[in-house]
N, C-alpha and C positions, 0 to 999 in steps of 0.2 A: 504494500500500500504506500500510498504515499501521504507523507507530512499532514496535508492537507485532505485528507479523505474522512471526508463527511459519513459517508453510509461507510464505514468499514467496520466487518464483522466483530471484531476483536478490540479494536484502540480507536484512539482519536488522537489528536496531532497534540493535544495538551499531555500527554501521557508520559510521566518521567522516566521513573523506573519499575515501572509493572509491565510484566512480559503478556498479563493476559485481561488487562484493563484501561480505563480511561480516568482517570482522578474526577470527573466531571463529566463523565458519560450514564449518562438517566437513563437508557436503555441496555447500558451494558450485559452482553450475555453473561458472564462469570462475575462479576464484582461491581459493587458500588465504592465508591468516592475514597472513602475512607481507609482502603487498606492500607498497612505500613508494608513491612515486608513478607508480607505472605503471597505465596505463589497463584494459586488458586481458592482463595480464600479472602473474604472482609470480616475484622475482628467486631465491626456493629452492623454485618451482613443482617437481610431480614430476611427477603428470598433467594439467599444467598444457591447456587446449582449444586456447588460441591460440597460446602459444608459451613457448620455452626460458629459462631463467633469463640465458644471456650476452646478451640483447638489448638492445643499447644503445637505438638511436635507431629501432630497424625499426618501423613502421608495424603488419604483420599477420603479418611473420617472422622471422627469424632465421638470419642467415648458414651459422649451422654446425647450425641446427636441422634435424637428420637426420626429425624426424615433424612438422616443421611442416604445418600445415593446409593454409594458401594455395601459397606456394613454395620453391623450392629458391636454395640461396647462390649459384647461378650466373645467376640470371635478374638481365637488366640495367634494359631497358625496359618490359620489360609488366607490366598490371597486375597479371593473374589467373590468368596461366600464366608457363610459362617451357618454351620448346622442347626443352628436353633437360630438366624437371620430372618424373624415375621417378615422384616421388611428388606429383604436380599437384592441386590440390584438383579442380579443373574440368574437366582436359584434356589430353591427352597430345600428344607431342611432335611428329605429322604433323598438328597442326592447321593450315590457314591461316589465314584471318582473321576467323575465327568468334570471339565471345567466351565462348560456352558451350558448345562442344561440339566432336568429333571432325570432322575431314573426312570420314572414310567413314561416322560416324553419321548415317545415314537419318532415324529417325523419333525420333530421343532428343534432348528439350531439355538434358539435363543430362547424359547421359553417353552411353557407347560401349561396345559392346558385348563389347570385348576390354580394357576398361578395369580394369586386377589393383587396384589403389588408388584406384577409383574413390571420390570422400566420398561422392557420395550414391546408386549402386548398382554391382550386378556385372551382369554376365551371363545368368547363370540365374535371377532376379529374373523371376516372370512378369507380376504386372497389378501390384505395388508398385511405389509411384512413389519410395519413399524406403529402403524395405530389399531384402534379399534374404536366403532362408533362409538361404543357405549363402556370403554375405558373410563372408572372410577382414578385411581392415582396414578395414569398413565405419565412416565416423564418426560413421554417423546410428543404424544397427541392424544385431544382428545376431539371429537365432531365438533365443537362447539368451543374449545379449549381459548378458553380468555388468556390464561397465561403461560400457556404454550410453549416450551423452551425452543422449541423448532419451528411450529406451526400456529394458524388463525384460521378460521375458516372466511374470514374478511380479510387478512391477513396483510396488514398494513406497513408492520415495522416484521413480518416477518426471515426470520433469518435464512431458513432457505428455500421457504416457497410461495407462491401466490396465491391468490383467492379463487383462482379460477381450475386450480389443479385436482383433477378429480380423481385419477389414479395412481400420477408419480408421488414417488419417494422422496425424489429430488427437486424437481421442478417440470412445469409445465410451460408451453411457448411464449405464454404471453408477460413472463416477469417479467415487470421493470427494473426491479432493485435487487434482485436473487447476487445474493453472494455464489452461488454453486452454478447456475447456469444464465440464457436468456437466449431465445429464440433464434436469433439472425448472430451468436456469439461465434464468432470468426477462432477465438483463440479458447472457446469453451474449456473450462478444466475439466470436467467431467461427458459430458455428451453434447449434440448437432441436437437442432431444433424438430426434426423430424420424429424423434422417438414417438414410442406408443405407449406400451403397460408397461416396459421394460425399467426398470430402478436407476441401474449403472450404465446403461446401456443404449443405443440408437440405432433402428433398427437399419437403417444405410450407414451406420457412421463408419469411414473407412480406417481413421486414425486411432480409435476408442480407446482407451486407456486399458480397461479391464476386459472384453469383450469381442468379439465380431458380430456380422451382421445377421446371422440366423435365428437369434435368440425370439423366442417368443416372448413368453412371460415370468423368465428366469430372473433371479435375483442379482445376480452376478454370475449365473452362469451361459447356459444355452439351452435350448429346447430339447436337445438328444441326449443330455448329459442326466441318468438316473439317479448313482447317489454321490456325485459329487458336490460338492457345497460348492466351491470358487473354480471351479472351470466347466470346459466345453471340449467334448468328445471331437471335433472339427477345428479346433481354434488354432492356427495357426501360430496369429502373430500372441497369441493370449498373454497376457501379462502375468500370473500366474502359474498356470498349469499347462503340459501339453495334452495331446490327445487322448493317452492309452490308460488315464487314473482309473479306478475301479473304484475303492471307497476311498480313497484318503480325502483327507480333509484341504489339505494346503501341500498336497505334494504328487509327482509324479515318477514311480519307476523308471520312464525312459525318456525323462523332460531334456529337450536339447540345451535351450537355451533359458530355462526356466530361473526366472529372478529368486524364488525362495528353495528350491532343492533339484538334486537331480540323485538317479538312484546312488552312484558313488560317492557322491556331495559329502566330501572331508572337511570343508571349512565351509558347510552350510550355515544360514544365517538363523533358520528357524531350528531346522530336524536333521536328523541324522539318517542314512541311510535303511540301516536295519530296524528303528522305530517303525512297528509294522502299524498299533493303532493310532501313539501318538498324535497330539497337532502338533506341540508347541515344542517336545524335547525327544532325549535322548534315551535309550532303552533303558539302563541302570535308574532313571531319576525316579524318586520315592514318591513323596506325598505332595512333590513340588511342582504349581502349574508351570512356571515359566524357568527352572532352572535346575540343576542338577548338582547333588552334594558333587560330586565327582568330575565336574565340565569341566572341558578342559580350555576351550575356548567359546564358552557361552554367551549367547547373545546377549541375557541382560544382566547377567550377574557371574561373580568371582564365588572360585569352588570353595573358600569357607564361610560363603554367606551360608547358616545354614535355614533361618526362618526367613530371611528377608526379600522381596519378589523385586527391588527397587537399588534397596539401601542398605548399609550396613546396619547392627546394632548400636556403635559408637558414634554414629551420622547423628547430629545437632539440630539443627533446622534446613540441612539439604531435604529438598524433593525427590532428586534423581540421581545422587552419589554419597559417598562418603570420601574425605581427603585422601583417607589413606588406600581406597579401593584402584590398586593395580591396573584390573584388567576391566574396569567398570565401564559397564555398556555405552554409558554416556558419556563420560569423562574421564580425566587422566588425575594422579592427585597434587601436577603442576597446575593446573588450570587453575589463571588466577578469575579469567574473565567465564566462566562454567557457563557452561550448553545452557540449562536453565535453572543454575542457582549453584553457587559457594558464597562463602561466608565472607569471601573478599570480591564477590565476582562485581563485574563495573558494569554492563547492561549487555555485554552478550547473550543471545537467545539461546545459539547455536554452537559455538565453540569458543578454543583457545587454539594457537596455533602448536603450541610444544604438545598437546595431545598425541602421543605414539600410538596409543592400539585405540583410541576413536570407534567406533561406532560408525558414526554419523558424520566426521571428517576429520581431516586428518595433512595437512599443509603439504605432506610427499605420498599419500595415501594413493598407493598404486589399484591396489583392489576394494576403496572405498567402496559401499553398500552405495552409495548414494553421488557420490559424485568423483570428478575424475584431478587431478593431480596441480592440474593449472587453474583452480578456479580462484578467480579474485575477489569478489563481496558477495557472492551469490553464496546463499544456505542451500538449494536445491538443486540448482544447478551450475551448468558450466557452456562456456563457450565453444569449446573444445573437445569436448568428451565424447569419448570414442562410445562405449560400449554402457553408459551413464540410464541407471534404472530408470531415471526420471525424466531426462530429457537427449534429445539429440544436440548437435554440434551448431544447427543454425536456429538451430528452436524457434520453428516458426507454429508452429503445435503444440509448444512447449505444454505441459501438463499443470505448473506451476507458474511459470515465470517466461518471460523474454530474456533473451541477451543483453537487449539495449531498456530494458527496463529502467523506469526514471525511479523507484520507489525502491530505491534503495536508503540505507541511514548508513552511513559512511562505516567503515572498519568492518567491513562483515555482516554488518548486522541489519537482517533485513526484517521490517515491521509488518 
């Protein structure tokens, strides 16, 4: 964005140092006015998204937070649930060791069908993959949803849809202010103006991000694709998956060029090769969604975190590191200016440059995840980049960003 962006999702140009706010932004999607330094968070928040004003050091809740998003004050170990969680963002309390869903949920990646505080549906929801008419504490939509963290059905200040969208997920043709799409959008992040039912997807769009053009009424996937969740039996250029998945979830046996695995895939970013039901890890990992006592080169976390999905135990008021975390997903524990937050950091979003094993970038970062070795302010992309997840070399499709993008904030760091 730039300085000056009026409608912008996230910030406004008064905005100092808050990575996901505006100091004076009345509609802010995450925070009001008043935060000091908390990330995701306002300490006199009211309808605060993520959490309660007593939140010390909580990551994504709040002990006494009776409407916290993710969890309830009694979950010890997990990440994303908590067993006895009434109000579970993800998942109710006969789950076993699923990370996204019910036990007796069948065919729902995200939710269950007796699920009362379901975030992202109820029950009687019929082909919505994200609302339901007649959603009680729905956190994504309700029909009629006055406050609506995503939607209105008038939908005026909405963030990413119109009033006129009768089936998309995302957006329909006629936005004016859609932060995710608009009809005649030449450089669309996500989909062309043509789509139908389709969520992620267009059903001519040639470029698509996630998708090709056969998809019926697939979420992110395709119409021939039975139990794959993120891909398409036919997808070529699929951003995801290639053709031959059978059930995995986020991976493919003989993916050529697949961004998240391929069956050999040694320095995968998600899974490992022999992970037969896995989504997220490694065969050996225990009771952990997103990491492994044993990783050796984990995606989000260092092999003696042993409770932590983010952060170490000694981590202070970091979000996404701890100083002394090595091999930390996001950070290095030179990082004076931290991805998004150390205790010295100066308003980088996105990195530091002395970051060696980065994640997310990395100043000589030959097999950066995300971008390629010459990039100069750009967080998502590059100019140059060869083989770059996110964008090509003249990025005129770019996914995120342009080249010649003016909405940059000098040093890297872009708003």
């Amino acid at each position: 964005m730039e300085s000056c962006c009026e409608d912008c999702m996230v910030m406004k140009s008064c905005c100092g140092d808050c990575i996901v706010m505006e100091s004076y932004c009345d509609d802010c999607m995450v925070m009001e006015s008043c935060c000091g330094d908390c990330i995701a968070m306002e300490s006199c928040c009211g309808d605060c998204i993520v959490m309660e004003s007593c939140c010390d050091d909580c990551i994504v809740m709040e002990s006494y937070c009776d409407d916290c998003i993710v969890m309830e004050s009694c979950c010890d170990d997990c990440i994303v649930m908590e067993s006895y969680c009434d109000n579970c963002m993800v998942m109710e309390s006969c789950c076993g060791d699923c990370m996204v869903m019910k036990s007796c949920c069948d065919d729902c990646m995200v939710m269950e069908s007796c699920c009362d505080h379901c975030m992202v549906m109820k029950s009687c929801c019929g082909d919505c993959i994200v609302m339901a008419s007649c959603c009680g504490d729905c956190m994504v939509m309700k029909s009629c949803c006055d406050d609506s963290m995503v939607m209105k059905s008038c939908c005026d200040d909405c963030m990413v849809m119109k009033s006129c969208c009768d089936n998309c997920m995302v957006m329909k043709s006629c936005c004016g202010d859609c932060i995710v799409m608009e009809s005649y959008c030449d450089d669309c992040m996500v989909m062309e103006s043509c789509c139908g039912d389709c969520i992620v997807m267009e059903s001519c769009c040639g470029d698509c991000i996630v998708m090709e053009s056969c998809c019926g009424d697939c979420i992110v996937m395709e119409s021939c694709c039975d139990d794959c969740i993120v891909m398409e039996s036919c997808c070529d250029d699929c951003m995801v998956m290639e053709s031959c998945c059978g059930d995995c979830i986020v991976m493919e046996s003989c993916c050529g060029d697949c961004i998240v695995m391929e069956s050999c895939c040694d320095d995968c970013i998600v899974m490992e090769s022999y992970c037969d039901d896995c989504m997220v890890m490694e065969t050996c990992c225990g009771d952990c969604i997103v990491m492994e006592s044993c990783c050796g080169d984990c995606m989000v976390m260092k092999s003696c975190c042993d409770d932590c999905m983010v952060m170490e135990s000694c981590c202070g008021d970091c979000m996404v590191m701890k100083s002394c975390c090595d091999d930390c997903m996001v950070m290095d524990s030179c990082c004076g200016d931290c991805i998004v937050m150390e205790s010295s950091c100066g308003d980088c979003i996105v990195m530091e440059s002395c970051c060696d094993d980065c994640i997310v970038m990395e100043s000589y970062c030959d097999d950066c995840m995300v971008m390629e070795t010459c990039c100069g302010d750009c967080i998502v992309m590059e100019s140059c980049c060869g083989d770059c997840m996110v964008m090509k070399s003249c990025c005129d499709d770019c996914m995120v960003r342009k080249s010649c993008c003016d909405d940059k904030h000098g040093d890297g760091v872009l708003l």
